[in-house]
C-alpha positions as CSV (number, residue, x, y, z in Angstrom):
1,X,9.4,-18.7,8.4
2,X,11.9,-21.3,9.2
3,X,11.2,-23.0,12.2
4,X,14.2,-23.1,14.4
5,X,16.7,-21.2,12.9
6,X,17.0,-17.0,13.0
7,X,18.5,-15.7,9.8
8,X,21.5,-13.2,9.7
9,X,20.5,-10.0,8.9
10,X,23.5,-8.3,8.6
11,X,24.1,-4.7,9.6
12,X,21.7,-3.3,12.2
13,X,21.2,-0.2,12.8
14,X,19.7,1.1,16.1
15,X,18.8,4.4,16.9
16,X,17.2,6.2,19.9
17,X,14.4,8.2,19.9
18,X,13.0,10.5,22.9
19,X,11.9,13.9,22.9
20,X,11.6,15.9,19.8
21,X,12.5,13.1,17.8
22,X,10.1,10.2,19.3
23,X,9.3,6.9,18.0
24,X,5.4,7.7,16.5
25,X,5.5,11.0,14.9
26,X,9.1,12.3,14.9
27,X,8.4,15.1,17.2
28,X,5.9,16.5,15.0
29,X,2.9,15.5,17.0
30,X,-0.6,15.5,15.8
31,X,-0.4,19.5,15.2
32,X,2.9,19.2,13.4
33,X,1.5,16.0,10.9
34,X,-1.2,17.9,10.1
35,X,0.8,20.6,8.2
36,X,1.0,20.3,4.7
37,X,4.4,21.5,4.0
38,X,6.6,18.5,5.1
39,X,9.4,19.4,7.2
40,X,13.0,20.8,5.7
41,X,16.1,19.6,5.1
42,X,18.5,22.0,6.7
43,X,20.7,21.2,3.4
44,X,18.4,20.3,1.0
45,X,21.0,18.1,-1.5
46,X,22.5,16.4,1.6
47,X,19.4,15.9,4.4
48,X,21.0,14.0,7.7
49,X,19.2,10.6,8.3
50,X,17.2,12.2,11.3
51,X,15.5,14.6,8.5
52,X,14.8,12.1,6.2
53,X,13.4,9.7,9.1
54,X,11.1,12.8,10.4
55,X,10.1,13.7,6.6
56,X,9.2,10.3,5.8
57,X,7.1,9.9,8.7
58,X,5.5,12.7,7.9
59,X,5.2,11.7,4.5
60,X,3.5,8.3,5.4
61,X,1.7,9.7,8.1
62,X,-0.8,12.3,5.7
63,X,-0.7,9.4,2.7
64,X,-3.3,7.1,4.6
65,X,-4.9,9.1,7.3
66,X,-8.1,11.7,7.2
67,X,-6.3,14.7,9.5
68,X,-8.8,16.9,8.1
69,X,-10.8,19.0,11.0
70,X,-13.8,17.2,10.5
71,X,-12.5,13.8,10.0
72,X,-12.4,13.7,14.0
73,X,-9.2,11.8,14.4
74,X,-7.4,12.5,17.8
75,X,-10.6,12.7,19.1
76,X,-13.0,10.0,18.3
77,X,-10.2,7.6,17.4
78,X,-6.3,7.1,17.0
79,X,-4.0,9.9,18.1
80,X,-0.7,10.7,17.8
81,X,0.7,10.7,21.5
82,X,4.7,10.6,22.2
83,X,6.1,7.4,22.2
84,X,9.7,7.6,23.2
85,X,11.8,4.3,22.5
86,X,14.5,2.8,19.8
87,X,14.7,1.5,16.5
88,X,16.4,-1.6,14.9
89,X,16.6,-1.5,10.9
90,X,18.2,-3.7,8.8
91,X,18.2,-5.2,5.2
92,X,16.5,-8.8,5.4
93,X,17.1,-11.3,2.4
94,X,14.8,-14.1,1.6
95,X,16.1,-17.3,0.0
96,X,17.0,-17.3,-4.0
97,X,16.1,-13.0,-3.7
98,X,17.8,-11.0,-5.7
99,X,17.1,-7.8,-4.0
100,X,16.5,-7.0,-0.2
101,X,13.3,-6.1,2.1
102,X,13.4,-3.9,4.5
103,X,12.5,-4.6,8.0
104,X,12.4,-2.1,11.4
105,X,11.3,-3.0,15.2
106,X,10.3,-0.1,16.9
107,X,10.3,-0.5,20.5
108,X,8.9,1.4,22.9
109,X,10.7,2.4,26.3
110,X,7.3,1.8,28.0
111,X,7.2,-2.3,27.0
112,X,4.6,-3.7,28.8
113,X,6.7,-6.8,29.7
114,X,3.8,-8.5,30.6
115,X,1.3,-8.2,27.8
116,X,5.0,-9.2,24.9
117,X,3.3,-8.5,22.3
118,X,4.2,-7.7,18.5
119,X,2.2,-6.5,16.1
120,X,3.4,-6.8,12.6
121,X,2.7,-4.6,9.6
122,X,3.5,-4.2,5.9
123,X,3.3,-1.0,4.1
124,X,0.1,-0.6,2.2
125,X,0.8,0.2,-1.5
126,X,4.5,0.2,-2.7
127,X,5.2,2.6,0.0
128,X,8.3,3.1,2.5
129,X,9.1,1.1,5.5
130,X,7.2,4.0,7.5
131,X,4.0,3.3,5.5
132,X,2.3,1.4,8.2
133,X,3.1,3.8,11.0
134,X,-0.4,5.4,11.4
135,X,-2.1,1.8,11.0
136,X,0.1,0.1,13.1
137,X,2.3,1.9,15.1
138,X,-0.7,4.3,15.9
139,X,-2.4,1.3,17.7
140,X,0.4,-0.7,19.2
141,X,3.0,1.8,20.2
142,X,1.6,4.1,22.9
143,X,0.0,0.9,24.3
144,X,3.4,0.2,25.3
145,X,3.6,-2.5,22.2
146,X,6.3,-3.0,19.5
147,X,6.0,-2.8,16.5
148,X,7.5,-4.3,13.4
149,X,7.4,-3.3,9.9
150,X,8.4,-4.8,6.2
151,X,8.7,-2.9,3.0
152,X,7.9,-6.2,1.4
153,X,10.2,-6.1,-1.3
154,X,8.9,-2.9,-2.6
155,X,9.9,0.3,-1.2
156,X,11.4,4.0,-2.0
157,X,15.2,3.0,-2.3
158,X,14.8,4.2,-6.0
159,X,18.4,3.8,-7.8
160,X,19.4,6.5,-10.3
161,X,20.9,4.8,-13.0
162,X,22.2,8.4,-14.2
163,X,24.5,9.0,-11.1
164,X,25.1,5.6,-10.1
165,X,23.8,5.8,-6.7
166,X,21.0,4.6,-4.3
167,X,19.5,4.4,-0.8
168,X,21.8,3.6,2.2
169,X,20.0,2.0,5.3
170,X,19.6,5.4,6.8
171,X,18.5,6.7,4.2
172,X,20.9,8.9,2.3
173,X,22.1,8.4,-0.8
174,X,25.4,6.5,-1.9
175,X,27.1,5.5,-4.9
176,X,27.6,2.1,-6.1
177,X,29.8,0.1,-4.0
178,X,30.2,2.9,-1.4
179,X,27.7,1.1,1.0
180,X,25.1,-1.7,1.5
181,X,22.3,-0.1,-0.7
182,X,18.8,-0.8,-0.5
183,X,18.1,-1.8,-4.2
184,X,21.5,-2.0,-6.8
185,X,20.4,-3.0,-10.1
186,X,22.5,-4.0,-12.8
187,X,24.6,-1.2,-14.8
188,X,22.0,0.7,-16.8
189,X,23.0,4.3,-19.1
190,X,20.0,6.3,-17.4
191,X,16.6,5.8,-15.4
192,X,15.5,4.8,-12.9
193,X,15.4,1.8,-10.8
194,X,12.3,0.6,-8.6
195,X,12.9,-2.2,-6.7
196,X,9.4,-3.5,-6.9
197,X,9.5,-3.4,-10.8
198,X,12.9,-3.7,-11.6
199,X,14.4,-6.2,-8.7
200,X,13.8,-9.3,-10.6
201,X,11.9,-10.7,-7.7
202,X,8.7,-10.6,-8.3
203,X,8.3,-9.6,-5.0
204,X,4.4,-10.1,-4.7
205,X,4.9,-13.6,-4.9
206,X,6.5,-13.4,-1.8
207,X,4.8,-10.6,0.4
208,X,3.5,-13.3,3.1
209,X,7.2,-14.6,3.4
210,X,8.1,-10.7,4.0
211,X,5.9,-10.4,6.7
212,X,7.1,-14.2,8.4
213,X,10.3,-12.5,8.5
214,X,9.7,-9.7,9.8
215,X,8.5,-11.5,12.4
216,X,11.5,-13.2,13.2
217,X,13.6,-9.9,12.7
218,X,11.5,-8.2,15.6
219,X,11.3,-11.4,18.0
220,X,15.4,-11.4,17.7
221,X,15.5,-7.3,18.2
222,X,13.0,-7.5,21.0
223,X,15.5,-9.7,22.4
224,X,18.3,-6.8,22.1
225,X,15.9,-4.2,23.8
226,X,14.9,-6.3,26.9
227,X,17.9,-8.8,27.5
228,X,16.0,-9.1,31.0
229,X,12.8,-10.4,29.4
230,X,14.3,-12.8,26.7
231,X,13.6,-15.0,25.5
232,X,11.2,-13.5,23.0
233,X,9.8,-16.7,20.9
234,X,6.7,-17.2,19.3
235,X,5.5,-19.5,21.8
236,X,6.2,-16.7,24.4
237,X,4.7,-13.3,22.5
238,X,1.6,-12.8,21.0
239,X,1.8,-11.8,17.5
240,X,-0.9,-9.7,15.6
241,X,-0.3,-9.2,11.8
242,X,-2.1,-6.3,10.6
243,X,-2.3,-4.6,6.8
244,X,-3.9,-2.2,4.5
245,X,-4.0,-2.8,0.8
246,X,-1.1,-4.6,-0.8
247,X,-0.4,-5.1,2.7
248,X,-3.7,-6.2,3.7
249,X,-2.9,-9.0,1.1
250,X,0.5,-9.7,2.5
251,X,-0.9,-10.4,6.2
252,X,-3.2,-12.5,4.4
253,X,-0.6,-14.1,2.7
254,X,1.3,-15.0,5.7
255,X,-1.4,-16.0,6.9
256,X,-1.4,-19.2,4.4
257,X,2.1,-19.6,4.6
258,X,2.6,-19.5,8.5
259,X,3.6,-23.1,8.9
260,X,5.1,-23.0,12.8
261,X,2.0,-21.4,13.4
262,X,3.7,-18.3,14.9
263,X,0.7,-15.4,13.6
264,X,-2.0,-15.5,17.0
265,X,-4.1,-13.4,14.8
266,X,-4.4,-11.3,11.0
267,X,-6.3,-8.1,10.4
268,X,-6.9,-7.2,6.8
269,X,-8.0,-4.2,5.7
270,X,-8.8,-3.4,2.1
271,X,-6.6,-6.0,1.1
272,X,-5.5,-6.6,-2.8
273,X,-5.6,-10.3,-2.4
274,X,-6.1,-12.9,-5.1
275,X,-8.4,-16.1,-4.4
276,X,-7.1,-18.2,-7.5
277,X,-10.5,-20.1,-7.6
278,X,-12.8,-17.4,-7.1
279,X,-11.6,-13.9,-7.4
280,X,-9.7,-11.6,-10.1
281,X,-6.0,-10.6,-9.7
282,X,-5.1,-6.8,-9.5
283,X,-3.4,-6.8,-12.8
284,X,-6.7,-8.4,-14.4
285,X,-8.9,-5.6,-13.5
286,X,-6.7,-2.7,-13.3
287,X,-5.6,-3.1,-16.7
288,X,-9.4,-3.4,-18.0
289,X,-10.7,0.1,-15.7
290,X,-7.5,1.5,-17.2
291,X,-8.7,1.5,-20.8
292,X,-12.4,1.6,-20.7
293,X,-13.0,3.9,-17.8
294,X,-12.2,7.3,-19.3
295,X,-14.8,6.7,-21.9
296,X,-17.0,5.7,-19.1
297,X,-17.0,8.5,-17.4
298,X,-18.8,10.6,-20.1
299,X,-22.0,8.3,-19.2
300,X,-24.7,10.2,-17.4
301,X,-24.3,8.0,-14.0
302,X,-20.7,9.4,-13.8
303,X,-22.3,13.7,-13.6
304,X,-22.8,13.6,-10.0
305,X,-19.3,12.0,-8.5
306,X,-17.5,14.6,-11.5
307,X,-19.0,17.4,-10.5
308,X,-19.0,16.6,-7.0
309,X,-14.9,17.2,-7.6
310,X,-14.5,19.2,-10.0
311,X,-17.7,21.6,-10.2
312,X,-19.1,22.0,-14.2
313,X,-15.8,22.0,-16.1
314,X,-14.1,18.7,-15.6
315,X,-10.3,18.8,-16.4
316,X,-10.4,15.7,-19.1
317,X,-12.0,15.6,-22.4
318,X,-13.7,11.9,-22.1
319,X,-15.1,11.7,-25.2
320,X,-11.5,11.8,-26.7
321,X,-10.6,8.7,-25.4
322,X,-13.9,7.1,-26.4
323,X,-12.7,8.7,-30.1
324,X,-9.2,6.6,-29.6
325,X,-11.2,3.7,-28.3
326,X,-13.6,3.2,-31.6
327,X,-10.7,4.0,-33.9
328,X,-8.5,1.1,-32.3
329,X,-11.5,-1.4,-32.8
330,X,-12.1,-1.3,-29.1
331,X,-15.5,-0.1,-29.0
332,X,-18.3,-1.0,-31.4
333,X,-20.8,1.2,-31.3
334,X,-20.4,4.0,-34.8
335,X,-22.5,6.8,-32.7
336,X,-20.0,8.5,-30.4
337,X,-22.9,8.9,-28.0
338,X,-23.0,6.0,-27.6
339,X,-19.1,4.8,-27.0
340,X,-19.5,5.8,-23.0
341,X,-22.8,3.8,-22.1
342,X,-20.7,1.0,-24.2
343,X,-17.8,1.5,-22.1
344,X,-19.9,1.5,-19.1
345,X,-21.7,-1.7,-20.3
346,X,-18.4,-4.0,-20.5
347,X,-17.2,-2.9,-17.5
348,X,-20.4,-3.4,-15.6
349,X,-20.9,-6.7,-16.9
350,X,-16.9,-7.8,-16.1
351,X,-18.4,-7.3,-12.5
352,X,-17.8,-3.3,-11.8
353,X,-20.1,-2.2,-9.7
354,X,-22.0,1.5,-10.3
355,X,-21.2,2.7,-6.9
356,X,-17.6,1.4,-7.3
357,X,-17.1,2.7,-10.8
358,X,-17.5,6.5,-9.4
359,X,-15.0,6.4,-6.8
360,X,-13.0,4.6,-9.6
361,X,-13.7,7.8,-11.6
362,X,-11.1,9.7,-8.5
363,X,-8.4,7.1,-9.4
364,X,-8.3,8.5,-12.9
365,X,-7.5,11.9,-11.9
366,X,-4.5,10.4,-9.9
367,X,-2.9,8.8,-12.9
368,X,-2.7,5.5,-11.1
369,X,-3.7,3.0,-13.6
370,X,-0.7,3.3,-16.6
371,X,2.3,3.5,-13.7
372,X,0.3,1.2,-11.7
373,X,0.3,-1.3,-14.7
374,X,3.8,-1.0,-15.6
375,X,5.3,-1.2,-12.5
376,X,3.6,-4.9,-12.0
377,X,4.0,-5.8,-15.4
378,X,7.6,-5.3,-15.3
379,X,7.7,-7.2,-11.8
380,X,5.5,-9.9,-13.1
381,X,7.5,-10.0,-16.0
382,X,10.8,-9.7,-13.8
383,X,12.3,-6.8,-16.2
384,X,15.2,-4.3,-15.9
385,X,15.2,-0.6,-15.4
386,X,16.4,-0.6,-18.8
387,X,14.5,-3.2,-20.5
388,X,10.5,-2.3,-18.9
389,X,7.4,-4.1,-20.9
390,X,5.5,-1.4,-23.8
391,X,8.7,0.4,-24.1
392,X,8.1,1.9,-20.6
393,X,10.8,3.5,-18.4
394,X,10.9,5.7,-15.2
395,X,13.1,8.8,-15.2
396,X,14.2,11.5,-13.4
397,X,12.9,14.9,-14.1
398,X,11.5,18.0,-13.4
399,X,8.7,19.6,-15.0
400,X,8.7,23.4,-14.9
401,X,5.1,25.7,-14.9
402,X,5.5,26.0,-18.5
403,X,5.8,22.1,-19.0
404,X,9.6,21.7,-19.9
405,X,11.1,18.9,-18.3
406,X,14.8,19.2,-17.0
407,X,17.0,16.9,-15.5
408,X,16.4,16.7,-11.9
409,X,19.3,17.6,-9.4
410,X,20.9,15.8,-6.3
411,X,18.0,18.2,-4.3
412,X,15.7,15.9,-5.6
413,X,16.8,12.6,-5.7
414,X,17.9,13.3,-2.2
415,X,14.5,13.6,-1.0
416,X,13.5,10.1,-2.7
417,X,13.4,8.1,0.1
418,X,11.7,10.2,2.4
419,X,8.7,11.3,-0.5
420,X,8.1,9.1,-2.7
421,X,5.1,6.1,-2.5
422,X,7.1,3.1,-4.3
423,X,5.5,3.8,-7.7
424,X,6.3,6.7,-9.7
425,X,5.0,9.5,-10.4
426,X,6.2,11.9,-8.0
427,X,9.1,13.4,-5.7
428,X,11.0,13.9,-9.3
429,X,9.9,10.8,-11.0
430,X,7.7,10.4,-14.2
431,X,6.4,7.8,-16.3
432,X,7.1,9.3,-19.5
433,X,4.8,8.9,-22.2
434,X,5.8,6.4,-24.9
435,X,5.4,6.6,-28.8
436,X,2.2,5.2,-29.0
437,X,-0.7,7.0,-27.9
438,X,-2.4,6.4,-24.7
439,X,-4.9,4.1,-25.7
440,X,-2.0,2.9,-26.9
441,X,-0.3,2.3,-23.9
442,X,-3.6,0.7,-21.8
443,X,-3.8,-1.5,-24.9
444,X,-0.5,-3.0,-25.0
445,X,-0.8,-3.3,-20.6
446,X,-3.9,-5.3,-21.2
447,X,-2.9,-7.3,-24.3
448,X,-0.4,-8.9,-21.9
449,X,-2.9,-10.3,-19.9
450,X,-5.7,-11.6,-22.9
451,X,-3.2,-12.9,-25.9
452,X,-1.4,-15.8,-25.7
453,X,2.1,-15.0,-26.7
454,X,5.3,-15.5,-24.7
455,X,5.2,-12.9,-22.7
456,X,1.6,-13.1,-21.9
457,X,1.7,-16.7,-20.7
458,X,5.0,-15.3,-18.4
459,X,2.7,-12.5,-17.1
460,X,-0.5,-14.7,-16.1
461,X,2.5,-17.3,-14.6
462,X,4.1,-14.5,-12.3
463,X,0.3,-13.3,-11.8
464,X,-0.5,-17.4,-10.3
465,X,2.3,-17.5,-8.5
466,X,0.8,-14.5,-5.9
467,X,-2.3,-16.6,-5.3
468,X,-3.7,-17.1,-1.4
469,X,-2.8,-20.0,0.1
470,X,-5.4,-21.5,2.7
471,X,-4.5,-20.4,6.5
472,X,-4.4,-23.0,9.3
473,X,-8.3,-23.6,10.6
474,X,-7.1,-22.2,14.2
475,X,-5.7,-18.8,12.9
476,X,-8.2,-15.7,13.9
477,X,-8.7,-14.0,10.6
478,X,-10.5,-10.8,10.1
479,X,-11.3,-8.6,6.7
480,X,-12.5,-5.4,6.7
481,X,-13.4,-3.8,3.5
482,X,-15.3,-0.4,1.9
483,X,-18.2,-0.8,-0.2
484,X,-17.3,1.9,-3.0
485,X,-13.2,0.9,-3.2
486,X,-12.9,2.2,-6.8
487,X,-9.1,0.4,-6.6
488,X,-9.7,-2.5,-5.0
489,X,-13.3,-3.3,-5.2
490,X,-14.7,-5.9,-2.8
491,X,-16.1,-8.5,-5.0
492,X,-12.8,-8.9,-7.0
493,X,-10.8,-9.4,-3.3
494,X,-12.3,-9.8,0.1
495,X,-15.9,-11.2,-1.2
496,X,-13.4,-13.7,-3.1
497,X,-11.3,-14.4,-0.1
498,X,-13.8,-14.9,2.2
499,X,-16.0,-17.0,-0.1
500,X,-13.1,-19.2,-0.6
501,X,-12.3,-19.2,3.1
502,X,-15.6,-20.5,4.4
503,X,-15.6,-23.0,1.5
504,X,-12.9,-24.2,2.6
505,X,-14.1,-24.6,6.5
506,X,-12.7,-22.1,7.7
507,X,-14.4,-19.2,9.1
508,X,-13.4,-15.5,9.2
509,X,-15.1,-12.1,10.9
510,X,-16.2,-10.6,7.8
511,X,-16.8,-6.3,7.9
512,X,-18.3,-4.8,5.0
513,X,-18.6,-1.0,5.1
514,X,-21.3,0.5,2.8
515,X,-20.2,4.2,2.3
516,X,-16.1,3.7,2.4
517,X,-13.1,4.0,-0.3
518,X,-9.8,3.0,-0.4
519,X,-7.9,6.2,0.4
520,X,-8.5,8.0,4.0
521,X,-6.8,10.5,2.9
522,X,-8.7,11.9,0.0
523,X,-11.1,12.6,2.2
524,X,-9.6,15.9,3.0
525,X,-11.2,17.3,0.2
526,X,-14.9,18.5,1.3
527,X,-16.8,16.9,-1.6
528,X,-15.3,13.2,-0.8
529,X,-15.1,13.7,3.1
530,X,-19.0,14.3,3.3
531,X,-19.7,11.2,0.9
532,X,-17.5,8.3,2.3
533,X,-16.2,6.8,5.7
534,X,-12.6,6.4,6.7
535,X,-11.5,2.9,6.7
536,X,-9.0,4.0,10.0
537,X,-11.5,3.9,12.8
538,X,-12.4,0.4,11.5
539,X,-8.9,-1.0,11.6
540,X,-8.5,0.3,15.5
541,X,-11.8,-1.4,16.3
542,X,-10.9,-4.5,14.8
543,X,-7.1,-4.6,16.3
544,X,-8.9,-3.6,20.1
545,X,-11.4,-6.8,19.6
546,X,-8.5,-8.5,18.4
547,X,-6.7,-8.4,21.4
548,X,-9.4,-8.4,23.6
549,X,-10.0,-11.5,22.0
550,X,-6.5,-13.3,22.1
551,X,-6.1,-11.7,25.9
552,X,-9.3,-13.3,28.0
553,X,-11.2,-15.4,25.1
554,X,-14.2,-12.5,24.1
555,X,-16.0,-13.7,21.2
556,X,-15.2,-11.9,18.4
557,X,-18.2,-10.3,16.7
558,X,-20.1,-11.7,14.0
559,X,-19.3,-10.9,10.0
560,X,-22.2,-8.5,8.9
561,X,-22.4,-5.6,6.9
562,X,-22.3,-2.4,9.1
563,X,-25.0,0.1,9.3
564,X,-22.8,2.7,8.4
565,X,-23.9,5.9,6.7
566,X,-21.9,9.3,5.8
567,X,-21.4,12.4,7.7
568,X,-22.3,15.1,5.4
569,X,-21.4,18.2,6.3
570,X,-20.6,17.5,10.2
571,X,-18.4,16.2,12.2
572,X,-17.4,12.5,12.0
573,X,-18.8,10.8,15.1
574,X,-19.3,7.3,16.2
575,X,-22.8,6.8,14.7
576,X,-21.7,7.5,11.6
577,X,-19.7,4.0,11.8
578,X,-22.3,1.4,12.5
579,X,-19.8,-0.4,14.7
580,X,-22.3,-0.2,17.7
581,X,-22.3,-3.5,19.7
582,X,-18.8,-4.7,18.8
C-alpha cells in the first residue's frame, strides 16, 4: 500500500442492486443457492452481465459452503438474508504487473455510518472475484458492513486463444482490442489463457499487495457511496482482512507487508501459507502426494475412507500406478505388495500425517494435483499459454458420453466467467494428457522442484519469492485450521506459520480443529458430512470475536485445540464445534 497516494483505477463500473437482484445472493436467497442447477442464461451464447453476476454467485456460493440439510447453515450459523446496496468493480494494476487483479466494493444501503467498517477478502483458491462472498460478504454485509474483494491476480477471465477474445469487466466476452479485458495474453494459434498461469506475474508473490489494494480501492469507493460520511481513511475505518485458502495466505501476506499499518485485524482460515524457515511450500508437497499417493492408497489404512466414498469397487486401479512407479525407478521394493506400504512409508516420513493422507485420498478423485501443479509451475516459471512447463496446455473442449472431445462453442466459453474455479478442469476446459504417461507427468512436475537445472533453480526462485513476511507486533492475527486438510495439511502451513510467528515475538490466536477438511462443500455427500466439521461456523466465530475485540477491547480467546468431534448421522449443532467459552 502506498502511503499517501490513491492509485487510478481506471474504469469503474457501478451497479445497483435491490430486490431480486440483491447484493448477497443475487435474488436467489438461501432456497434458491441451494439448487443444484445454476441459474440460465436466457441466451445461452450471449448471457447479459446480470446473469452472469447471479450465476457466478451462485457458482461461488455452493463451491465453499455445506448447504446440505444437515449441515445446519441458516440456522445454527451464517445465512443468506437480502442485502440490497451497490457495487463498484474495476481492474486494479500493481506496479511492474503485467496483467490486472480484480477488485469490487460492495456496499450495502444499510451502512452503519457509525461502526465504518471494511472487511476485506480474497478468493480462496484461483477462484472469481465472487469467491469470498459466503466467507466474507455472508458476515459483513447484512451487518450493514462493506465489503471488499480481490481476485488476486488469479481469476476466471480465461482468454481463448482460438477466437481471440476474453473477459470484459462485466463479464461478457470480447474480442481483442474491442474492450478493457480482464487477462490479454500475447497472440497465441490456440488454447487457453489463465491468468494465474499464463500472466507472467507470478501473481502469488504478490497476493498480500492484492489484498493492500483492495483496500485502498474500497476506502476510495466507500467514499463514492457516502459522500456525506467521507472521508473514509484508514485512520477513520476499521479494517478486518479475512481469507480461506490461497486467500487465507494472502491476508496473511498482507499482513507482513502492511507498512502504514492500515489492517486493524487478519483472520486466516486454512491458509496455503509458506514460513520460509520452518514450513513446506504448496508446490513442495503437492507435487510429492501427486506421484506417490495413488500407490498409497492401495495400503490397508486407506480401506475405510475408500469405501466410505465409493462402497467395495473403487473407480481407480491403484496398483497400476504403483506398476508405473517401480518401472520408473520410483519405488524400490520388487514385490508389488509391497509398492503401496512403500509409498505410504515415504510419504509418512516427508511429514504426511495418517489422518491427513485419507482425506488426501478425496483430492485424488478430484483430479486436483496434475492441473494444480501445472498451473503454478507455469506461474512460478512465468510461462505462456503457448509455451506451459512438461509440454502442458489448457484447451477448450467438450467431451461427449462416449468420450470424443469436440471443440467447444461460444455457449461454453460464454459461461467461463461465471463457472469456472481459476484452474482448469471444468466449464469446457481440460488439461489434456500429454505424451508421456501419467507417472510421467507427476515425475516431470516434481523433477522441477528436486534437480538442479535451469529451470529448477527458476521454479524454487519464484517458489522464495511467495514466502511470509513477519507482521507488525500490534496487528491481531488469528489462524484457524482443520486437523485432516488432505490439501493443505496443518503442519506444512499454519503449524509453520504460527511457530515462526511466536518465535519471532509475536503472538497469534491459534484454532486447531480435530475432525475438519479443507472443502465445506464436500460435505454434502453423506459419507464425508458424518466424518468431518465445516470450517464456516469457525470463520463467523472468529470474525464475531474479532470485532468484538477491535470494538470495546474483549480479550480474544486463547490458542487451543478445540474439543470438536463429528456429527454422525444428525444434525450439525453447536456441540459438535467445541467452540464453547469463546
Amino acid at each position: 500500500m502506498d502511503s499517501g497516494s490513491a492509485p487510478d483505477f481506471g474504469e469503474i463500473r457501478e451497479t445497483l442492486h435491490r430486490h431480486d437482484d440483491d447484493l448477497l445472493s443475487a435474488g436467489l436467497g438461501l432456497t434458491g443457492l441451494r439448487q443444484i442447477q445454476p441459474p440460465c442464461f436466457y441466451d445461452p451464447a450471449r448471457p447479459t452481465p446480470e446473469e452472469l453476476r447471479r450465476r457466478a454467485i451462485h457458482t461461488n456460493w455452493r463451491a465453499i459452503v455445506d448447504l446440505s440439510p444437515l449441515g445446519a447453515f441458516g440456522s445454527l450459523y451464517g445465512g443468506a438474508p437480502e442485502v440490497p446496496g451497490r457495487e463498484y468493480q474495476a481492474f486494479a494494476r500493481l506496479s511492474g504487473a503485467e496483467a490486472p487483479h480484480r477488485v469490487l466494493l460492495q456496499a450495502p444501503d444499510a451502512f452503519d455510518r457509525q461502526a465504518r467498517c471494511l472487511v476485506v477478502a480474497a478468493s480462496p483458491g484461483s477462484r472469481g472475484i465472487y469467491g469470498a462472498i459466503a466467507l466474507a460478504g455472508a458476515w459483513g454485509l447484512p451487518q450493514g458492513f462493506a465489503v471488499a474483494y480481490t481476485d488476486k491476480g488469479a481469476g476466471t477471465g480465461y482468454f481463448d486463444a482460438g477466437s481471440d477474445t476474453g473477459v470484459r469487466l462485466d463479464g461478457t466476452r470480447a474480442h481483442r482490442g474491442e474492450a478493457s479485458l480482464e487477462f490479454e495474453p500475447a497472440a497465441a494459434d490456440c488454447g487457453v489463457g489463465i491468468k494465474h498461469a499464463h500472466s507472467g506475474d507470478n501473481p502469488e508473490a504478490r497476493w498480500g499487495d492484492c489484498v493492500l489494494q483492495a483496500v485502498d480501492f474500497g476506502l476510495a469507493m466507500l467514499e463514492r457511496a457516502y459522500p456525506n460520511e467521507a472521508p473514509f481513511t484508514a485512520e477513520n475505518t476499521r479494517i478486518i482482512a479475512v481469507g480461506l485458502s490461497n486467500g487465507g495466505g494472502a491476508v496473511l501476506q498482507a499482513a507482513g507487508r502492511d507498512s502504514i499499518g492500515a489492517l486493524d485485524g487478519v483472520i486466516a482460515v486454512s491458509p496455503n501459507i509458506y514460513a520460509a524457515e520452518t514450513g513446506r511450500p504448496f508446490y513442495d508437497y503437492a507435487s510429492e502426494a501427486s506421484l506417490l499417493l495413488s500407490s498409497a492408497l492401495a495400503a490397508a489404512p486407506f480401506r475405510e475412507i475408500l469405501q466410505a466414498r465409493f462402497g467395495e469397487h473403487p473407480p481407480y486401479d491403484f496398483t497400476a500406478h504403483g506398476e508405473a512407479l517401480s518401472a520408473a525407478g520410483l519405488l524400490d521394493s520388487s514385490d508389488p505388495r509391497g509398492w503401496p506400504q512403500e509409498a505410504l512409508e515415504r510419504l509418512l516420513a516427508a511429514g504426511w500425517g495418517p489422518n491427513v493422507l485419507q482425506t488426501s485420498a478425496l483430492i485424488n478423485e478430484l483430479d486436483l494435483w496434475r492441473p494444480a501443479g501445472a498451473t503454478y509451475a507455469s506461474s512460478y516459471l512465468r510461462r505462456p499459454l503457448d509455451n506451459m512447463p512438461c509440454d502442458f496446455d489448457f484447451e477448450a473442449v467438450a467431451i461427449d458420453g462416449d468420450g470424443h472431445r469436440h471443440p467447444t462453442d461460444e455457449r461454453v466459453r460464454a459461461a467461463w466467467w461465471s463457472d469456472a474455479h481459476g484452474i482448469p478442469p471444468g466449464a469446457g476446459v481440460v488439461l489434456p494428457p500429454t505424451k508421456r504417461s501419467l507417472i510421467g507427468d507427476f515425475g516431470c512436475l516434481r523433477k522441477l522442484w528436486t534437480t538442479d537445472g535451469e529451470a529448477g533453480r527458476a521454479l524454487r526462485d519464484g517458489v522464495a519469492a511467495t514466502a511470509a513476511q513477519l507482521p507488525r507486533n500490534s496487528l491481531p492475527i488469528w489462524v484457524v485450521h482443520g486437523h485432516d486438510d488432505g490439501l493443505i495439511p496443518i503442519n506444512f502451513s499454519s503449524d509453520a506459520y504460527v511457530a515462526w510467528l511466536r518465535a519471532n515475538g509475536r503472538d497469534p490466536v491459534y484454532w486447531e480443529v480435530p475432525y475438519a477438511q479443507h472443502f465445506d462443500a464436500l460435505l454434502a455427500w453423506p459419507a464425508l458430512g458424518m466424518r468431518y466439521l465445516p470450517m464456516m461456523p469457525y470463520v463467523y466465530s472468529a470474525l464475531d470475536s474479532m470485532l468484538l475485540h477491535l470494538r470495546e477491547g474483549t480479550a480474544l480467546p486463547h490458542s487451543r485445540v478445540l474439543d470438536s468431534r463429528p456429527r454422525g448421522e444428525a444434525v450439525l449443532e453447536h456441540g459438535h464445534l467445541g467452540i464453547v467459552g469463546g
